[in-house]
Every structure is written in C-alpha cells, then in structure tokens.
C-alpha positions in Angstrom: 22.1 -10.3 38.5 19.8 -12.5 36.2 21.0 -14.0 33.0 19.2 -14.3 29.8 19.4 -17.1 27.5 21.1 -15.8 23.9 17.6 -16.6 22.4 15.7 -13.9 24.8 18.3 -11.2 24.0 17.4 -11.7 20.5 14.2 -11.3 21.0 15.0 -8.6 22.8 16.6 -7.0 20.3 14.3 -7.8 17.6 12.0 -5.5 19.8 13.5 -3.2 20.2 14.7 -2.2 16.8 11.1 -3.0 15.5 9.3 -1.0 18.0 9.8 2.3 16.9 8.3 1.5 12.7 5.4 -0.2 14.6 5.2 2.9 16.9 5.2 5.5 13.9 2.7 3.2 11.6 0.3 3.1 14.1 0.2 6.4 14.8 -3.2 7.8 14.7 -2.0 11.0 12.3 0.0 8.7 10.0 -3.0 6.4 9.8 -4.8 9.4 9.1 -2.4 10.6 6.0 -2.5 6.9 4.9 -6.1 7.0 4.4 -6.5 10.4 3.0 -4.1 10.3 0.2 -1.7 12.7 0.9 1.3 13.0 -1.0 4.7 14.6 0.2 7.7 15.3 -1.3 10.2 14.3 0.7 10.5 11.7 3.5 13.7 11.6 6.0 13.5 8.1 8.2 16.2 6.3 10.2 17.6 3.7 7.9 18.2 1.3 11.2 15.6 -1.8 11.2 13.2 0.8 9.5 13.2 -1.0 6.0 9.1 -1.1 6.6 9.1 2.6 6.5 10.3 3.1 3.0 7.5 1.7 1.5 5.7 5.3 2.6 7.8 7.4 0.0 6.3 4.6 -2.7 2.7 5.1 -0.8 3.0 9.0 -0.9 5.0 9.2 -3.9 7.9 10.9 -2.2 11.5 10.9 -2.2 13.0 8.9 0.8 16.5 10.0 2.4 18.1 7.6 5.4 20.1 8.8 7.9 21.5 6.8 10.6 21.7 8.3 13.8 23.9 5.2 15.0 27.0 6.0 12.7 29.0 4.5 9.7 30.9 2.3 11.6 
C-alpha cells in the first residue's frame, strides 16, 4: 500500500472539505440567483469548512442556520 507524505494528506484534506462550497458557488442556478438579486429568507448550510457560504445570507439578506451533519463531538 502507498504512503503519503503528512503534507499531501493535508492537502488532501483541504480538498476535500473545500470542494463542496466551490461545488455549490459555482453552480450554474446559484450563479444565476447571485446575479438576479434574489433575496430569501432563510438559508440552512453545513457549518463544516463552509464559512465561505455564509456570506450568501448577507448577499440575499437572509437568516443563516448551521447544522453540522458531522456531530458535536
């Protein structure tokens, strides 16, 4: 079995907690409400490595609930 270095698995890591915000930012229908000023009242995103998403209840003037599907502990 190959090993990694400790600075791959970071990397690795860092991926693969970022992924999903850079997935949902670039996603042609949120690009779409980001453009077209739409405004909601409520957003729900997983508070894991998604700090970038919070900026979206400032952006559509909503209220922003985390919920982390990983636990308390």
């Amino acid at each position: 079995m190959p090993t990694i270095s400790k600075w791959e698995e970071l990397n690795w890591g860092i991926e693969f907690l970022t992924m999903p915000t850079r997935k949902v930012l670039e996603h042609p229908e949120v690009q779409k409400w980001l453009e077209n000023g739409v405004k909601f009242d409520l957003l729900i995103v997983e508070v894991l490595q998604q700090d970038a998403l919070y900026a979206l209840s400032h952006h559509f003037n909503a209220s922003l609930i985390g919920v982390s599907s990983f636990g308390t502990d």
